[in-house]
Structure formats: structure tokens, C-alpha cells
C-alpha positions in Angstrom: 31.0 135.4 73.9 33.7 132.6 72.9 33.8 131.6 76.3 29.9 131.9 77.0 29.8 128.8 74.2 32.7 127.1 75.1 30.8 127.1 79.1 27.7 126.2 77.2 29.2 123.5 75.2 30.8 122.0 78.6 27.4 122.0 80.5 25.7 120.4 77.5 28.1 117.6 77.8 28.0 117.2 81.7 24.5 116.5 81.1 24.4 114.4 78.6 26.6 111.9 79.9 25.1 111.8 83.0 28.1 113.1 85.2 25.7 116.1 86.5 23.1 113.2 87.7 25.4 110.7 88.9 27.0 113.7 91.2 24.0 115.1 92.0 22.3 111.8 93.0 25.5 110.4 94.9 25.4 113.8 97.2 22.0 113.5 97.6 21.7 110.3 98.6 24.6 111.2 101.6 22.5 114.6 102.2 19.7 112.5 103.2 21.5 109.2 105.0 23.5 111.6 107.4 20.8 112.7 110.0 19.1 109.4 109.2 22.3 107.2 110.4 23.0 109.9 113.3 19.4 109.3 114.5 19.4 105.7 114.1 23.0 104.8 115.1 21.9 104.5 118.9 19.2 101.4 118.0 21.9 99.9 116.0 24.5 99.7 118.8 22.2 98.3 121.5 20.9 96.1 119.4 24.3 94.7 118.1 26.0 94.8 122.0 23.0 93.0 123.4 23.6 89.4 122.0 27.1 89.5 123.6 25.7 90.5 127.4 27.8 93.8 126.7 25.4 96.7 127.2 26.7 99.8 125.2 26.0 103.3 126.4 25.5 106.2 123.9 24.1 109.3 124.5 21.0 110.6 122.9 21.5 111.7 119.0 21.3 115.5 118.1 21.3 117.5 115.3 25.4 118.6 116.2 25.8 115.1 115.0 24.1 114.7 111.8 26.0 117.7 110.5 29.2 115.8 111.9 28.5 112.9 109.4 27.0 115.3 106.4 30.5 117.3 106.8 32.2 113.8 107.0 30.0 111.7 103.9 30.6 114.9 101.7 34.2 115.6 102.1 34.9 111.8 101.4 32.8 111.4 98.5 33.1 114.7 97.1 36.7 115.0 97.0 36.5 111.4 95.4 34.1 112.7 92.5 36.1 115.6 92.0 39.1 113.6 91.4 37.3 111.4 88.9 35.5 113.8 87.4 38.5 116.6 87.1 41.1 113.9 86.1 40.0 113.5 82.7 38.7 116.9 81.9 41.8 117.8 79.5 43.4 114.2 79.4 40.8 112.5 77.7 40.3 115.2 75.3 44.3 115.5 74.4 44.7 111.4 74.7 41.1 111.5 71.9 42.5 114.3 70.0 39.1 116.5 70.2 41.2 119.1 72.3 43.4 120.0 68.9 40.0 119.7 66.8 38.2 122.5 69.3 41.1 124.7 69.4 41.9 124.9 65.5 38.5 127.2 65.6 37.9 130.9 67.0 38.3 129.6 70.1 41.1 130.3 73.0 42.9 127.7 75.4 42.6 129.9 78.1 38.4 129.9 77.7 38.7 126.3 76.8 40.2 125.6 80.3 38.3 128.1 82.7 35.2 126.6 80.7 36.0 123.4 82.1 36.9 124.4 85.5 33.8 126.6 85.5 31.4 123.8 84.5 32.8 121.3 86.8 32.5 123.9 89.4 28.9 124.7 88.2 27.7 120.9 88.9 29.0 120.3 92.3 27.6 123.6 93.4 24.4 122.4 92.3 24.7 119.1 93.4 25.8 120.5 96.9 23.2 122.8 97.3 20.8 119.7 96.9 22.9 117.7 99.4 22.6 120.5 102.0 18.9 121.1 101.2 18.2 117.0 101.8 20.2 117.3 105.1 18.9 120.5 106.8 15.1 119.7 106.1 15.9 115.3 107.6 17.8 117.5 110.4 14.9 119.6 111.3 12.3 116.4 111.0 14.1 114.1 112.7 15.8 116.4 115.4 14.7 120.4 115.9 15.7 123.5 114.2 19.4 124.2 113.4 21.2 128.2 112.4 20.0 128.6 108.9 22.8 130.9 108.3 25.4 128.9 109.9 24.3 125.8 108.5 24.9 127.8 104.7 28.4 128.5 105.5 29.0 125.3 106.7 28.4 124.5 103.3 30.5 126.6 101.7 33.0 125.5 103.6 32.7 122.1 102.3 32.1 123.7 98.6 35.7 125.1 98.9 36.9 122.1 100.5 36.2 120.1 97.3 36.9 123.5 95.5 40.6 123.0 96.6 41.0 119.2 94.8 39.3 120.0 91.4 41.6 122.5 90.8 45.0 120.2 91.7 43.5 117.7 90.0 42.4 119.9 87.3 45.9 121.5 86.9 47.3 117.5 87.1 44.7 116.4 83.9 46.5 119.9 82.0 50.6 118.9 82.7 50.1 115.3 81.5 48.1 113.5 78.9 47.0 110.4 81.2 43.9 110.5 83.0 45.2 108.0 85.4 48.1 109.9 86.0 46.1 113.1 86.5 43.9 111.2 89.3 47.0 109.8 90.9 48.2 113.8 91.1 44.5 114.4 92.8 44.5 111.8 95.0 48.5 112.3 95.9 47.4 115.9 96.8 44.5 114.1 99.2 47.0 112.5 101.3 49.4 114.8 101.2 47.3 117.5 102.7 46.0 115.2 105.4 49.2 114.8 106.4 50.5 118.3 106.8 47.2 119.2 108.3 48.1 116.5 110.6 51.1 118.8 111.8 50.8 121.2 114.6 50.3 125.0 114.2 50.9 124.1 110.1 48.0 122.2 109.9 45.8 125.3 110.8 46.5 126.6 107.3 45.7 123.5 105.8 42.4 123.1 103.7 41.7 120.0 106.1 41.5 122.5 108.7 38.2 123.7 106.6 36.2 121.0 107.8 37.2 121.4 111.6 36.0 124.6 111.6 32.5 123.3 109.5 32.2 120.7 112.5 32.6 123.5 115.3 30.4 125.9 113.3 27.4 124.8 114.1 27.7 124.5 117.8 29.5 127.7 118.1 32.3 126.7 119.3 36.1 126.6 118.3 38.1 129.3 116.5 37.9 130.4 112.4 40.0 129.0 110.0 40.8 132.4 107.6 44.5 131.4 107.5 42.7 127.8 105.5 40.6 129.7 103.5 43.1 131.9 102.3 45.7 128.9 101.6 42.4 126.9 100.2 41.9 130.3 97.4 45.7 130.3 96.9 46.1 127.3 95.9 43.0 127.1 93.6 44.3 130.2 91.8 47.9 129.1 91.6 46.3 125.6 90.6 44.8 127.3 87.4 47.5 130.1 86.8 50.0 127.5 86.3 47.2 125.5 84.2 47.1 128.4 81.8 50.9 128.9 81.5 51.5 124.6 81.0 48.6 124.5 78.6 49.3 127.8 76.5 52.7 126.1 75.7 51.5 122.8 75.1 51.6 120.7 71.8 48.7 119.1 71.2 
């Protein structure tokens, strides 16, 4: 029950300062510009090589690539919002001293901490599902029909994608009581991963290696990524295992 108004209390407050639109409507709006750019990218091209006598061949758009740009727009973007968004979640609160002020009532730290992670994971599931809903029906009007069940766990692939940085970034806002700090930790995490995914035979364990295999998905082509999935849920329990232990200890 404690926690059930602690996740209540953290929803309520996602909405009212507008993070749950602002997420919503910046996923959206890349749900909806990804098969329009693949489908218009051609026009641009010739009409930008023309002037210079250079004449620019590019094959005909498909569908493949408008989920190529919705799995590129919302991995950028949404790893960016979850770093923003995460960064602050317990940092603002200890910086404020609200976190201390919640806590001296019936309530836990460990349900004041999965309330937040739960929440924040709440809104970009919503807000993803509306991005994949804008770019599957712009897909189907502006190209032909694409694997409804494919295209779903393409999705989820990108949902534990993002998944992945909320919870460093999460665990980052818990260990120190600077919100810039915690983002730096988030974004650190962001290049560090690139990197190592970068590396052969390594790099197929690395969450990076989630959106490969959302790319190839949908043209049925490639080879799964379980060994990235499995790092990807590791690391997002380790990520709030060691959350719990740090802020169990922690004066606030």
C-alpha cells in the first residue's frame, strides 16, 4: 500500500510538471517525422544535387527504412530524456531536502526509490507506445504493410534500450547529491557503451547491440542479440540493487 501511494504520488507529479507531455510529445513528434523523412529524403537529394550539375542516385524509399530512422530518432532522443529526466530524480529531492521530509513518515527508502524508477518507467512506456503507434500507421500510409508482431518487438527493444540508461543514471542521481553530476554518470555510461559495443565479439553483448538487432528485425535478417538482452536486464538490476544498498546507508 505504501508503495501504491508513493507510485501514485510520483505519477501525480510527472504530470503536473509537464515531464509526461514534454516526453510524450518529443517521441511523438520523431514517431511521426521518421517515415515522413525516409519517404521524402529522395526529393530532397535531387533537388539539392541538381544546382551543382551532380545528379545523385538513390534508390526508391521503403518501409525497411523508416523503421531505420524511428529505431535511430528514438534511441538518440530517448536515451537523452532519460538522462535528463533520471538525473534529478533523487538529487533534486536530497539537494531540496524534500527527500528527508518524505522519509520521516511511514514510508520506506526502498518504495521511495522503485516508486521513482517505476514511474519514470511508466511514462516512457507510454510515451513509446505513442511513438511506435504514430510510426507504424505513417509507415503503412506512406509505404505498405509492415509485421505487426515484429514491428512490437522492435519496440521493446528500443524500450530496453532506454530501459538500460534510466537505471545508470538513476543509480548515478542515488550515489551523489548533484544533478549534474548524476547526468554526467548517464551520459558517461552513453559513450562508454558505444565504445565497447564498438569492440569485436564484446560488442555483441553490449546494449548497443539492441538496436542492431531492432534494425535487422524487421527485414528478417541478421542474428538475435539474447547475450544484449541479458547484459541490458543485468545491468538494470545491478543498477538498482546497488541503488538500494547506497541509499539505505545514506544521510540525508
Amino acid at each position: 500500500m505504501i508503495f501504491l501511494a508513493m507510485l501514485r504520488k510520483e505519477l501525480m507529479e510527472q504530470w503536473r510538471s509537464r515531464r509526461l507531455v514534454v516526453v510524450a510529445a518529443v517521441l511523438l513528434f520523431f514517431g511521426f517525422l521518421s517515415p515522413l523523412s525516409a519517404k521524402m529524403l529522395p526529393d530532397l537529394m535531387k533537388s539539392l544535387g541538381g544546382t551543382g550539375g551532380v545528379v545523385i542516385e538513390i534508390p526508391p524509399p521503403t518501409a525497411q527504412d523508416a523503421l531505420f530512422q524511428h529505431v535511430k530518432n528514438t534511441s538518440q532522443f530517448g536515451v537523452l530524456l532519460a538522462v535528463l529526466l533520471a538525473m534529478g530524480a533523487l538529487a533534486r529531492e536530497k539537494e531540496r531536502g524534500t527527500a528527508a521530509m518524505v522519509l520521516s513518515k511511514p514510508a520506506s527508502r526502498a518504495s521511495f526509490l522503485l516508486a521513482k524508477f517505476v514511474a519514470l518507467t511508466l511514462l516512457f512506456a507510454l510515451s513509446l507506445a505513442l511513438a511506435g503507434l504514430a510510426c507504424y500507421y505513417y509507415t503503412i500510409v506512406l509505404f505498405k504493410g509492415i509485421g505487426q508482431a515484429r514491428f512490437v518487438e522492435m519496440n521493446l527493444l528500443l524500450a530496453l534500450f532506454i530501459e538500460f540508461y534510466l537505471a545508470v543514471t538513476l543509480l548515478g542521481s542515488t550515489i551523489t547529491r548533484s544533478q549534474v553530476l548524476a547526468g554526467g554518470l548517464g551520459l558517461g555510461a552513453v559513450f562508454v557503451v558505444a565504445i565497447l559495443g564498438a569492440l569485436p565479439r564484446l560488442g555483441d553483448y553490449m546494449p548497443t547491440a539492441l538496436l542492431e538487432w531492432a534494425r535487422v528485425l524487421m527485414a528478417g535478417t541478421g542474428e538475435p542479440a539474447w547475450g544484449a538482452v541479458a547484459v541490458s536486464l543485468a545491468g538494470i538490476i545491478a543498477c538498482l540493487g546497488i541503488a538500494l544498498v547506497v541509499f539505505a546507508r545514506q544521510e540525508l
